[in-house]
Structures are given as C-alpha cells and as structure tokens.
Short mmCIF file of the C-alpha atoms (twelve columns), coordinates in Angstrom:
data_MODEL
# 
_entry.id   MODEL 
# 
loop_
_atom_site.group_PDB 
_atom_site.id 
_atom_site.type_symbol 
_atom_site.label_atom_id 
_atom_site.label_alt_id 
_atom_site.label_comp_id 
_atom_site.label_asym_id 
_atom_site.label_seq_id 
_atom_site.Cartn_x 
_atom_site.Cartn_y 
_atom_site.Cartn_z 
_atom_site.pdbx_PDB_model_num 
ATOM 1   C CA . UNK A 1   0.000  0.000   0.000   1 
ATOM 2   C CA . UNK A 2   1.364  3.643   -0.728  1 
ATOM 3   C CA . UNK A 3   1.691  6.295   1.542   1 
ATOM 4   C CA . UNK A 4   1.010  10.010  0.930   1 
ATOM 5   C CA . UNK A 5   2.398  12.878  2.867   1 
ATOM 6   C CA . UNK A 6   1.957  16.319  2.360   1 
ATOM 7   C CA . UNK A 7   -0.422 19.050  0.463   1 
ATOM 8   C CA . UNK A 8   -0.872 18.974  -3.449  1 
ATOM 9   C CA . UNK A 9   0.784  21.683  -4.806  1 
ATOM 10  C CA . UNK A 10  -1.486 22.651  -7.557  1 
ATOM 11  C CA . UNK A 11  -0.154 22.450  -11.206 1 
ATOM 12  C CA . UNK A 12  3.038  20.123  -10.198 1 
ATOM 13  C CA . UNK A 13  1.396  16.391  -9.883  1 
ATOM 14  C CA . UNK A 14  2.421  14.200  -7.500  1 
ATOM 15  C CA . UNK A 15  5.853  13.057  -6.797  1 
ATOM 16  C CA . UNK A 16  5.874  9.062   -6.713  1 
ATOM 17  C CA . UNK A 17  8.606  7.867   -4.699  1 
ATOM 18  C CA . UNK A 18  9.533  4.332   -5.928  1 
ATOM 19  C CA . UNK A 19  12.214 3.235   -3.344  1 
ATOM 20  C CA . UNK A 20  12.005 0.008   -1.766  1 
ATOM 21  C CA . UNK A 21  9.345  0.665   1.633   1 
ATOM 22  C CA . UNK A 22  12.245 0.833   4.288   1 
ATOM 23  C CA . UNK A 23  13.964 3.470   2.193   1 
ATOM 24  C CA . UNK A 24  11.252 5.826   0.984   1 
ATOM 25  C CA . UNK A 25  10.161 7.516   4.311   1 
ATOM 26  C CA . UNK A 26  12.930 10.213  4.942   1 
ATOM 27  C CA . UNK A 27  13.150 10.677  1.004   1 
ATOM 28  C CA . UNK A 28  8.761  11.629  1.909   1 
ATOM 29  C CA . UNK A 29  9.035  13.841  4.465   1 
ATOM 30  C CA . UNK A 30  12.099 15.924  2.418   1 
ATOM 31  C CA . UNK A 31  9.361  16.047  -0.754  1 
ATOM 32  C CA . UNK A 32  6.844  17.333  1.705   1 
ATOM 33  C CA . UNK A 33  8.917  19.815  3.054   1 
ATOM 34  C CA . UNK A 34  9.043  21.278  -0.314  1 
ATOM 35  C CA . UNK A 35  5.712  21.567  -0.400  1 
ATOM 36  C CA . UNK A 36  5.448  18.682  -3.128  1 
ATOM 37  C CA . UNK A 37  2.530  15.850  -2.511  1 
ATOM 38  C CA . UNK A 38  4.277  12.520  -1.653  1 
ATOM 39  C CA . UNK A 39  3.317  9.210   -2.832  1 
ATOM 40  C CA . UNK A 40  5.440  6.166   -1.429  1 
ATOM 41  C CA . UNK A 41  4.566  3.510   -4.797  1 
ATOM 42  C CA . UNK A 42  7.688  1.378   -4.332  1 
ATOM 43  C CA . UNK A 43  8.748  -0.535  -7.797  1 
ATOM 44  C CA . UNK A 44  11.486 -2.713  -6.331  1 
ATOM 45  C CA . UNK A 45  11.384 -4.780  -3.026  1 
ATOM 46  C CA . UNK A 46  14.274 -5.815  -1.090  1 
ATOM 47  C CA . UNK A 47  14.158 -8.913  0.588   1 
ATOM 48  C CA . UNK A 48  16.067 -11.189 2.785   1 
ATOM 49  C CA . UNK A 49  17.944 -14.466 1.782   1 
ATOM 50  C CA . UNK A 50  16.007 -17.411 2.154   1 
ATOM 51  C CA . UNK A 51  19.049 -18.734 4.171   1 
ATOM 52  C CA . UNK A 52  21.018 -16.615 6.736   1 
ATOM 53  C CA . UNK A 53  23.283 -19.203 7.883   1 
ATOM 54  C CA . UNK A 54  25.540 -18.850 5.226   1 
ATOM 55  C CA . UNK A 55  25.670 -14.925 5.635   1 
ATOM 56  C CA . UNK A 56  26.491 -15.212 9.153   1 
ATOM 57  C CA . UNK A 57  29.401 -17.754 8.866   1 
ATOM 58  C CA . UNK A 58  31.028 -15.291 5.830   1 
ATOM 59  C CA . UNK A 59  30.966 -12.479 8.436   1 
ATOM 60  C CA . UNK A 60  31.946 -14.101 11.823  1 
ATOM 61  C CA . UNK A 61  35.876 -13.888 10.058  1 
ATOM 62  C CA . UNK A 62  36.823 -10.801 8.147   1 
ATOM 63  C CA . UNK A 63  40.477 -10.354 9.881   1 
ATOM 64  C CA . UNK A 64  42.109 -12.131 6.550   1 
ATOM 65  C CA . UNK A 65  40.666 -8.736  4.526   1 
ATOM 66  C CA . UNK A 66  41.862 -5.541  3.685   1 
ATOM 67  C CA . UNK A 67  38.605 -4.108  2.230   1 
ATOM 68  C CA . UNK A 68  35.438 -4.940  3.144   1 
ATOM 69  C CA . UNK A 69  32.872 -2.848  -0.078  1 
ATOM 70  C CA . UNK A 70  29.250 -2.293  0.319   1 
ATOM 71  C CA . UNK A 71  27.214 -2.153  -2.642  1 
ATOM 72  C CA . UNK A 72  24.366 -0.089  -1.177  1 
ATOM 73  C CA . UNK A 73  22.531 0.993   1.876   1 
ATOM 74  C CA . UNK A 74  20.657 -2.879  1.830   1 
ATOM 75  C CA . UNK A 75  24.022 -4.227  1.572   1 
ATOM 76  C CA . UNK A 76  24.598 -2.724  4.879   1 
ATOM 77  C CA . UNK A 77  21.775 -3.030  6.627   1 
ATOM 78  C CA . UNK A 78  21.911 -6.959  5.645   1 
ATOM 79  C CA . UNK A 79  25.304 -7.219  6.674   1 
ATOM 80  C CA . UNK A 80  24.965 -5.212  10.278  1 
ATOM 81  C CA . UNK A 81  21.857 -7.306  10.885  1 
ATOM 82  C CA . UNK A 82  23.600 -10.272 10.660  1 
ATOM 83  C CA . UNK A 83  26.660 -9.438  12.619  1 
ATOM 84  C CA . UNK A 84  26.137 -5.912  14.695  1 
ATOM 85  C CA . UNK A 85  29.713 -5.680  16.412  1 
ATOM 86  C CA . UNK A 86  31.932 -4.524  12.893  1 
ATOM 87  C CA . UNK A 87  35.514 -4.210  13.177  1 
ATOM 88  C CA . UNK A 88  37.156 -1.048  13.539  1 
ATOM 89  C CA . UNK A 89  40.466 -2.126  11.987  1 
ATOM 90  C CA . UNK A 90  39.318 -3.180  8.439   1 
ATOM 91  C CA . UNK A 91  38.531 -0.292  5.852   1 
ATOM 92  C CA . UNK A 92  35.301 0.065   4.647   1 
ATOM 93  C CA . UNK A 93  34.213 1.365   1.024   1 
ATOM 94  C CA . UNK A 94  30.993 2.453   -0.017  1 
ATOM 95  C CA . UNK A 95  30.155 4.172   -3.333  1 
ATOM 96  C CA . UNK A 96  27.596 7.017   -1.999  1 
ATOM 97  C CA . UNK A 97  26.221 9.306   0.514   1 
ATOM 98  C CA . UNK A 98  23.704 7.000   1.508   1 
ATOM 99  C CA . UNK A 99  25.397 4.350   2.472   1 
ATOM 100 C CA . UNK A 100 27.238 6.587   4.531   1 
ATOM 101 C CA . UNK A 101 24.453 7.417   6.024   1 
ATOM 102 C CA . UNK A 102 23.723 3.542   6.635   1 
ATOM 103 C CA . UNK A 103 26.732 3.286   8.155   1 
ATOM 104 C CA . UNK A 104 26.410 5.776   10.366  1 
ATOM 105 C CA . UNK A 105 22.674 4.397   11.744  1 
ATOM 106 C CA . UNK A 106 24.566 1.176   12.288  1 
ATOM 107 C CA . UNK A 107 26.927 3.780   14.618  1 
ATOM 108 C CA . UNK A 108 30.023 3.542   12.284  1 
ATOM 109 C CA . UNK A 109 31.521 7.099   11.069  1 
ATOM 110 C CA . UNK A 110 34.561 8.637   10.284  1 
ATOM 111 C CA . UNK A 111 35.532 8.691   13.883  1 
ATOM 112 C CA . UNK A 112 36.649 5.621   14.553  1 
ATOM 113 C CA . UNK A 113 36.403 3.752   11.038  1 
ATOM 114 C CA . UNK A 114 38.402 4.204   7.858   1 
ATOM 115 C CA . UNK A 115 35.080 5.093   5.227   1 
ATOM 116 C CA . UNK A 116 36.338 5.262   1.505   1 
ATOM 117 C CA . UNK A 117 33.907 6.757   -0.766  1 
ATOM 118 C CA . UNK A 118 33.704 8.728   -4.435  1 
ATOM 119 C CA . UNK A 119 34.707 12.899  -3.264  1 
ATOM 120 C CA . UNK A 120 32.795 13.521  -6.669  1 
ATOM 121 C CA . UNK A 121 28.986 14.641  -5.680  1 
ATOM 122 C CA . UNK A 122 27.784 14.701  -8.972  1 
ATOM 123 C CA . UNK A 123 28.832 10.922  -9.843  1 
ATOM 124 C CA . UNK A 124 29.038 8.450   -6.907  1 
ATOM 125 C CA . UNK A 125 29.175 4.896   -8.247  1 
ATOM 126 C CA . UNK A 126 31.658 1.692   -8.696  1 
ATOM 127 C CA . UNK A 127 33.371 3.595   -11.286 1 
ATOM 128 C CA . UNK A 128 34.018 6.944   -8.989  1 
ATOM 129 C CA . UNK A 129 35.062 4.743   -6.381  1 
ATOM 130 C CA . UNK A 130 38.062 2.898   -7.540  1 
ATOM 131 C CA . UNK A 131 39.661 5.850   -8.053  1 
ATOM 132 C CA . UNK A 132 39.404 6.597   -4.433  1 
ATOM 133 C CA . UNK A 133 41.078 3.077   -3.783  1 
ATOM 134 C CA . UNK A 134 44.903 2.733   -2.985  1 
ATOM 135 C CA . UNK A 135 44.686 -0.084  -6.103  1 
ATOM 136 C CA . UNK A 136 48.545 -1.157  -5.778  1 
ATOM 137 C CA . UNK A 137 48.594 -1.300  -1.859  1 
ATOM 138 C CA . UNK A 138 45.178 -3.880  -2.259  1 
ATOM 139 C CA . UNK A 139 47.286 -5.915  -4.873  1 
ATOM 140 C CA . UNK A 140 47.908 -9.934  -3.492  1 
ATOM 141 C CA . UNK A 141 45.393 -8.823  -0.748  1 
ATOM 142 C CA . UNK A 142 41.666 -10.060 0.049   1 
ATOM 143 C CA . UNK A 143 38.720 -7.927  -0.941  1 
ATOM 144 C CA . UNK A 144 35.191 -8.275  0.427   1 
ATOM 145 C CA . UNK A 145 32.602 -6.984  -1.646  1 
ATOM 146 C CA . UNK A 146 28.736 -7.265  0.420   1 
ATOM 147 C CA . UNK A 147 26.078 -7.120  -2.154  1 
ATOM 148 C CA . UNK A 148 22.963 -8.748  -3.537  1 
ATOM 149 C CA . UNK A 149 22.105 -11.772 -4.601  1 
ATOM 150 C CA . UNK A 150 22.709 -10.157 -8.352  1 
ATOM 151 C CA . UNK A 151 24.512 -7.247  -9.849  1 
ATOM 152 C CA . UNK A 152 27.148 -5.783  -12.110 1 
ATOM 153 C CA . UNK A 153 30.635 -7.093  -11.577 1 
ATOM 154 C CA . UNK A 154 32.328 -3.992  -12.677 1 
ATOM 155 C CA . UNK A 155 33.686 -3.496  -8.708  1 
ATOM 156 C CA . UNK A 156 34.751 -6.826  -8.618  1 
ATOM 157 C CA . UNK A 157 36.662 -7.533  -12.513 1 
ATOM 158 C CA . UNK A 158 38.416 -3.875  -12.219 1 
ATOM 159 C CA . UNK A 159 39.567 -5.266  -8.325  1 
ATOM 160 C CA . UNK A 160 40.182 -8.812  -10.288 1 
ATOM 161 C CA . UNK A 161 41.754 -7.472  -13.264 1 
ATOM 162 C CA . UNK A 162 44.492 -5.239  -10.634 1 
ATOM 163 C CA . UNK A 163 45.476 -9.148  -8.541  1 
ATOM 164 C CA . UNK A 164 43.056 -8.492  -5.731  1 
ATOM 165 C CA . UNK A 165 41.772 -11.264 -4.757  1 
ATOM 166 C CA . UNK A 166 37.650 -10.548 -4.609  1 
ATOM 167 C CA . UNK A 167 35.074 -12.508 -2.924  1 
ATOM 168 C CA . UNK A 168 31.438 -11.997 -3.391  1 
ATOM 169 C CA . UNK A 169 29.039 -11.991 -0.629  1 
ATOM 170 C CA . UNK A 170 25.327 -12.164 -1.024  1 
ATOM 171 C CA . UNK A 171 23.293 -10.699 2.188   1 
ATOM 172 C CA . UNK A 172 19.819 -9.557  -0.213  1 
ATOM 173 C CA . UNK A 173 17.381 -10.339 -2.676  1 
ATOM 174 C CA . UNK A 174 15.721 -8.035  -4.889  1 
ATOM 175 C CA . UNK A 175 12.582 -8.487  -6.475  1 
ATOM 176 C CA . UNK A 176 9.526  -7.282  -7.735  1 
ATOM 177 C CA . UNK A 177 7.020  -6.052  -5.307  1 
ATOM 178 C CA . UNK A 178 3.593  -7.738  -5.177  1 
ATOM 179 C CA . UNK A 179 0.825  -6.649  -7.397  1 
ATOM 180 C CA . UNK A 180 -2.309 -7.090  -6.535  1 
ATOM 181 C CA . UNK A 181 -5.636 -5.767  -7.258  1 
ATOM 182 C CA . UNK A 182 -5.047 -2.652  -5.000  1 
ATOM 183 C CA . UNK A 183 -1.897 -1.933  -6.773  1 
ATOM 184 C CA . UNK A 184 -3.505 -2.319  -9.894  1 
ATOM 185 C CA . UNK A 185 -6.067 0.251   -9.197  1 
ATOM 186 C CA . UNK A 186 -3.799 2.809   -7.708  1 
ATOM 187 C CA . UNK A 187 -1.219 2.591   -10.590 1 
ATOM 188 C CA . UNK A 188 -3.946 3.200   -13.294 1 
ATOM 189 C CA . UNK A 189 -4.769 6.644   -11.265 1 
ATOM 190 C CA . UNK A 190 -1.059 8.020   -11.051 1 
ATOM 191 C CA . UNK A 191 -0.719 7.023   -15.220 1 
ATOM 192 C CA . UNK A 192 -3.878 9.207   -15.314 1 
ATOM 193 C CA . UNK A 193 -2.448 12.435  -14.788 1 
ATOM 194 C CA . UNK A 194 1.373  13.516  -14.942 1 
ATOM 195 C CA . UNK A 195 3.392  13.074  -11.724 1 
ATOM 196 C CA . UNK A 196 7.282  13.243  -10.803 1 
ATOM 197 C CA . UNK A 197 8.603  9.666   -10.484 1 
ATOM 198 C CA . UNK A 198 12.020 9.919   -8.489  1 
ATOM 199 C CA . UNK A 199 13.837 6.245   -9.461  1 
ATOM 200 C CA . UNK A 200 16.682 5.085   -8.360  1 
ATOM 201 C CA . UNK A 201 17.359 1.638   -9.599  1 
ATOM 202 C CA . UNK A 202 16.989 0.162   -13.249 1 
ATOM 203 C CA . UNK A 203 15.777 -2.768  -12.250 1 
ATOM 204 C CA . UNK A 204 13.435 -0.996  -10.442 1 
ATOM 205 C CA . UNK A 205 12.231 0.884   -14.035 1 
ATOM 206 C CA . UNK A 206 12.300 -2.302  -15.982 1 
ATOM 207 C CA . UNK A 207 9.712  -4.021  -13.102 1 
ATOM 208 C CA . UNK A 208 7.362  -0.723  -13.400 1 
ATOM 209 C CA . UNK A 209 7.143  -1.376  -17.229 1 
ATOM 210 C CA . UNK A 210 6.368  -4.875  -16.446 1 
ATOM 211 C CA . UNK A 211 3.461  -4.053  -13.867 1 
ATOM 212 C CA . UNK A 212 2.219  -1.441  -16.697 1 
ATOM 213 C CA . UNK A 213 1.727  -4.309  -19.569 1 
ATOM 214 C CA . UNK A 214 -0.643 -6.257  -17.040 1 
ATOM 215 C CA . UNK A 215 -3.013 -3.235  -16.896 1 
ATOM 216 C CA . UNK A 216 -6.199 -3.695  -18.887 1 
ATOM 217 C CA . UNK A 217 -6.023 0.120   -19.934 1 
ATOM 218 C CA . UNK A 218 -5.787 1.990   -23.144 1 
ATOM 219 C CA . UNK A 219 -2.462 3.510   -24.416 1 
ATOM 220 C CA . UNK A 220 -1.017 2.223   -20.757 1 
ATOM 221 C CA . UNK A 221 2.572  2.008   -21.925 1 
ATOM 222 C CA . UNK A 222 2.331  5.440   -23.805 1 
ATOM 223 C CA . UNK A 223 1.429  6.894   -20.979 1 
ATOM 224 C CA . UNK A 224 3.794  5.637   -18.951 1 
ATOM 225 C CA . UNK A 225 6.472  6.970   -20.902 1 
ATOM 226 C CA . UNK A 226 5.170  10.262  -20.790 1 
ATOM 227 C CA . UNK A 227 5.714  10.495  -17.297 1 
ATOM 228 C CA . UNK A 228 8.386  12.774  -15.828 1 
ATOM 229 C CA . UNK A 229 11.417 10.754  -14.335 1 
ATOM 230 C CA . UNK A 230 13.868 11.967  -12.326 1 
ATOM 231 C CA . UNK A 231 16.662 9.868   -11.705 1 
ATOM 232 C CA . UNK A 232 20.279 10.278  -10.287 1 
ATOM 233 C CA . UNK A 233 22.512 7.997   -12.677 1 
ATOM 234 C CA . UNK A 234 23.295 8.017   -16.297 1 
ATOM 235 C CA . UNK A 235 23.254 4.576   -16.151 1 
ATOM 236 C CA . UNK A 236 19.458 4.444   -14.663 1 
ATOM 237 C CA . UNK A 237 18.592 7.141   -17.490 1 
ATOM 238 C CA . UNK A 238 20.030 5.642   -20.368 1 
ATOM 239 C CA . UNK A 239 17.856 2.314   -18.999 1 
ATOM 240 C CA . UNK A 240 14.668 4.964   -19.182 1 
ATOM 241 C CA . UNK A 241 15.377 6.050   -22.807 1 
ATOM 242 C CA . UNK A 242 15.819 2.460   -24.127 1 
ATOM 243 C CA . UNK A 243 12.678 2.037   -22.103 1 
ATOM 244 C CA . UNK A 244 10.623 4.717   -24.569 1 
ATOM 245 C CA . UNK A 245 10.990 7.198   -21.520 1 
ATOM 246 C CA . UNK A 246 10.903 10.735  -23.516 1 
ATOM 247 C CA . UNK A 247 10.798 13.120  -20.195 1 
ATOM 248 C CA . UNK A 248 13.929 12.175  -18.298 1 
ATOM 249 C CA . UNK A 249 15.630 14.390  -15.876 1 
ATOM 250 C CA . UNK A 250 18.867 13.623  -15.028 1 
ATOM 251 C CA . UNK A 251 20.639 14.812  -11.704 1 
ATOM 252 C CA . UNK A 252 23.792 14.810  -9.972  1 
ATOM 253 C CA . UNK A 253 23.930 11.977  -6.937  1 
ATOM 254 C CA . UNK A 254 22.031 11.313  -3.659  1 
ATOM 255 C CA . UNK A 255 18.810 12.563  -2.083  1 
ATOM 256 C CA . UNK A 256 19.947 16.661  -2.459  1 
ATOM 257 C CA . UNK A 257 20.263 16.340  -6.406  1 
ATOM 258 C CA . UNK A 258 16.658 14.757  -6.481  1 
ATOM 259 C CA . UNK A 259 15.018 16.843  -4.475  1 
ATOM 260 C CA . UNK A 260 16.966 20.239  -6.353  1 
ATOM 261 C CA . UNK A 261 15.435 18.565  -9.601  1 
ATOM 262 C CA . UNK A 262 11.657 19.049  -8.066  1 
ATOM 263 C CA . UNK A 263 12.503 22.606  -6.490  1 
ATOM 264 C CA . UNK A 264 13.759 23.575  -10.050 1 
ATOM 265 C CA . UNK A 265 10.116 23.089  -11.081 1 
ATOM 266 C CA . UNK A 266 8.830  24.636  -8.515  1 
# 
C-alpha cells in the first residue's frame, strides 16, 4: 500500500517515490517539506535471503581482509543485521552518501572507522570509487565486496583485473514487489495524470514497465512513458530512454540532487 504525505501543490502532480518501503520515508518527508505531494509507490522490493546461515558464517571472520565494499545501503543493513559488532580495523568502502548514512545508523563514522567513498557529488558509483582506492597497496590482498544476490561485476573484474583477490558476498534479494488488485487500481490513477517519479534503480524501471503491460487500460505504456522521471545515474537514465521514456531528468547523486530537480520546477 502507498503512503502520501503532504499538500498537493497545484499544477506540479504528484511526486511518486519508488524506493524500496524501508527506504522511501525520509526521502517523503524531504518532498513534503518542499511543499510537493508525496506518494510512497515502491517498484522494487528488497528482501532477505532465504538462508542466513551462510551470511552469518562469511561475516563471523573478516580479519584475513583488507577491504570490506558495500554495494548499497541494503548491503549494509543486511550485513549489520547479521553481525552488529563490525571491526574497527578493516577499511570500509561504499560508493555514496547514503550508504554513509547507513553506516552511520549502524553507529560507524569517520571517527573511529576508515570510510572510503567517491569525493565527486555529482557521480558516486563503482566507477568513482576505484579511483578513491589505494589499487597497488590492495594488490595480493583479500577484498570483500557485500552485495545482492545479483549485480554488475564492474567493482569486482576492475579489483580482479588489478590481482586483488575478490570474494562476493550475497546478504539480499531483490525483487519485484507484489501486485495485486489494489496496486492495480492505484497505478492506473497516477498514469492518469502527470506526476514526478524519483527512481533510483533500473531494475526498479524495468519491473514498473512490467506491472504497466498487465493493466487492462488503453495507451497504458504510452502513458507511462510520458511520465516525468527523475533519476540520479546516467546509467538508470540511459535504462529509461531504451525504455521509450521521452521526459527524463537527469541529476547529480544522492537525495539533495533529487530533491533540487523538483525545487527547479517549482
């Protein structure tokens, strides 16, 4: 079920927030500050592994690694759930400001842990961070990288393709949220008029086309791709246009360049 927040600024639409449940709330109450109506519609769940045991044994060790990488904020919040007391002495990489921010829930900062992350605000990815990384000092040496149960490998080959020696670790699942007949209903009203959909994943696009070619309405993809998307990746927007996505607004990284986009329509 969605959740809206907030008055209807007249003229604007809504601003559909698509973020998995657990990470659409703050990302709400910032749109309503703005004085933008919020609707929480996410297009991508996260969910855990169907076995933890395996997680847990990976992470009861880490003292033979140099670099432990987080792929995301779920990546983190999957690994801290599974083992709560993280080491101090191992670096940590994550490639944006919210997984710092993840991090820092979980009470580790700058403080007392060694946080390497992309100093470019406009761009924080994979790509960004290894050139943060100290590549020849990580050479011969054992690299963690906590992700999901999928994703691109371009951390882990450019680590492989240096003589780090990588391991993957699944802690999540992704996957398309339920649709049911409520679902149905509500996403035929938002195609209705045009909204702001903030999206952050490309997976997450490629399941909201999906749920779009079940609805028994007319012109249902068309209209889809009418909508206005704001998203903060090239990679996610170059997914839209491929998509037949013809209103796509690009901005630079993390929850400020989003939420700039909206005020610069305001």
């Amino acid at each position: 079920m969605s959740v809206l927040t907030g008055m209807p600024d007249a003229g604007l639409g809504d601003v559909i927030i698509t973020r998995p449940l657990a990470q659409a709330g703050v990302l709400a109450q910032r749109v309503t500050a703005l004085g933008r109506h919020a609707i929480i519609f996410p297009l991508l769940d996260i969910l855990p592994l169907a076995e933890q045991a395996p997680l847990q044994r990976a992470l009861s060790d880490l003292s033979d690694y140099a670099l432990i990488a987080f792929v995301s904020p779920n990546a983190i919040d999957a690994a801290f759930a599974a083992r709560p007391d993280w080491p101090a002495d191992i670096p940590i990489a994550v490639v944006g400001e919210g997984s710092r921010q993840a991090l820092a829930r979980h009470g580790v900062t700058g403080e007392h842990y060694t946080i390497i992350s992309p100093t470019d605000a406009d761009r924080t990815d994979s790509d960004t961070l290894l050139v943060e990384l100290d590549l020849d000092a990580l050479r011969g040496k054992q690299v963690l990288i906590v992700r999901g149960e999928t994703g691109r490998p371009l951390l882990s080959d450019a680590l492989r393709a240096v003589g780090v020696q990588v391991t993957l670790l699944a802690a999540y699942r992704r996957a398309a949220p339920k649709f049911d007949d409520a679902r149905r209903s509500e996403l035929k009203r938002l195609l209705c008029c045009q909204n702001d959909w903030i999206v952050t994943s490309s997976e997450a696009l490629r399941f909201f086309t999906q749920m779009v070619a079940q609805l028994d309405i007319t012109d249902g993809v068309a209209k889809m791709q009418q909508q206005r998307i704001i998203v903060s990746h090239i990679r996610i927007a170059e997914t839209a246009r491929a998509l037949g996505f013809s209103n796509i607004t690009l901005t630079r990284s993390g929850d400020d360049g989003l939420l700039a986009a909206l005020q610069s329509r305001s």
